[in-house]
N, C-alpha and C positions, 0 to 999 in steps of 0.2 A: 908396582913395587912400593910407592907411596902410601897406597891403601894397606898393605901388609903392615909398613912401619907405624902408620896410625892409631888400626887395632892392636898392636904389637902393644906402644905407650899405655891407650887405653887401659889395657888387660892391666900391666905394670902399675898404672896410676890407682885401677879398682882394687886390685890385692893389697897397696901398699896403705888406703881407705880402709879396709877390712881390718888389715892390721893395726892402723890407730883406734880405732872404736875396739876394737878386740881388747887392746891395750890398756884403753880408758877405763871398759868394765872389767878389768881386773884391778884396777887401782884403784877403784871406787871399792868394789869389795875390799880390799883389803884396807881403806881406810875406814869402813865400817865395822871391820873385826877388829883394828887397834882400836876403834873407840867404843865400842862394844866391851872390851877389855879394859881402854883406861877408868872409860866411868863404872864399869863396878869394882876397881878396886878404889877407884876416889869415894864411891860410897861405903867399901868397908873401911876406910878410915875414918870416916865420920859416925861421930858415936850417935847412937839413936836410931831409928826404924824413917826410911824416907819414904814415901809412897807416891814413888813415880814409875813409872814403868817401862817396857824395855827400850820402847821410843825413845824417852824421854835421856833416860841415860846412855843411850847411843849416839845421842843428841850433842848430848852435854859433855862427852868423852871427845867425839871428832871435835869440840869445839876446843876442847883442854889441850888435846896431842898438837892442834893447829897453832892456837895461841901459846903453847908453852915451847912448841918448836921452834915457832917464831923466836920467842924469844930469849931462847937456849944458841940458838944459832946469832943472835945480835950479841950474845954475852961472852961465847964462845966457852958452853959449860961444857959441853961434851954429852956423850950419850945418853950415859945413865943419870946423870943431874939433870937432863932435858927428859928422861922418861918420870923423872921425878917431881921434875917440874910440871911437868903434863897433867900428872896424878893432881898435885895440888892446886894448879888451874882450874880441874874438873872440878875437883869440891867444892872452891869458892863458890864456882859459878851454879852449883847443886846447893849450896845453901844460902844462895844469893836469889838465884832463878828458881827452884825447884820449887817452893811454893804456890806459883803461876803455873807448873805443871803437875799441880797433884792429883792423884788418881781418887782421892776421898775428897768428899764438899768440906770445905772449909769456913 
C-alpha cells in the first residue's frame, strides 16, 4: 500500500514538473512576441532607417516591455501608459545601444 501511495505522489509530482516547464515555455514565448512587437514599433517611432536586425530588436523590445513595466508598475501608470512607456524605453535604448548592434560596418 505504501508503494502505491509513492508512485501515486511521484506520478503527481512529475505531471505537476511538466506543467511548470510547459508553462515557462509559453511565457518565454509570449515575452518574446511582446518584445518582438514593442521594439518594432519603438523603431517606427524613431525617425531614420536603423539597421539592426530581428535579434537585435527583440532584444531590445523584452528589454523596454521589462524596464518600462517595471517602472509603470513603481509609478502606478496603468496599462496603456506602461505600454507606452515600454515603447519609449525600447527607443532610448535602440538609440542608445543600437549602434553596438548594427548589422552594417560602421
Amino acid at each position: 500500500m505504501a508503494v502505491v501511495i509513492v508512485l501515486l505522489l511521484v506520478v503527481i509530482l512529475a505531471l505537476l514538473l511538466v506543467g511548470a516547464i510547459a508553462g515557462l515555455a509559453v511565457k518565454l514565448l509570449w515575452w518574446a512576441l511582446v518584445g518582438l512587437v514593442i521594439g518594432a514599433l519603438a523603431r517606427l517611432v524613431l525617425p531614420g532607417q536603423q539597421a539592426l536586425g530581428i535579434l537585435a530588436t527583440l532584444l531590445f523590445g523584452i528589454a523596454g516591455s521589462l524596464l518600462g513595466g517595471i517602472l509603470a508598475d513603481a509609478f502606478d501608470l496603468g496599462r496603456i501608459l506602461g505600454f507606452v512607456l515600454a515603447i519609449a524605453v525600447a527607443a532610448v535604448l535602440i538609440v542608445t545601444l543600437g549602434p553596438r548592434f548594427s548589422r552594417s560596418p560602421a
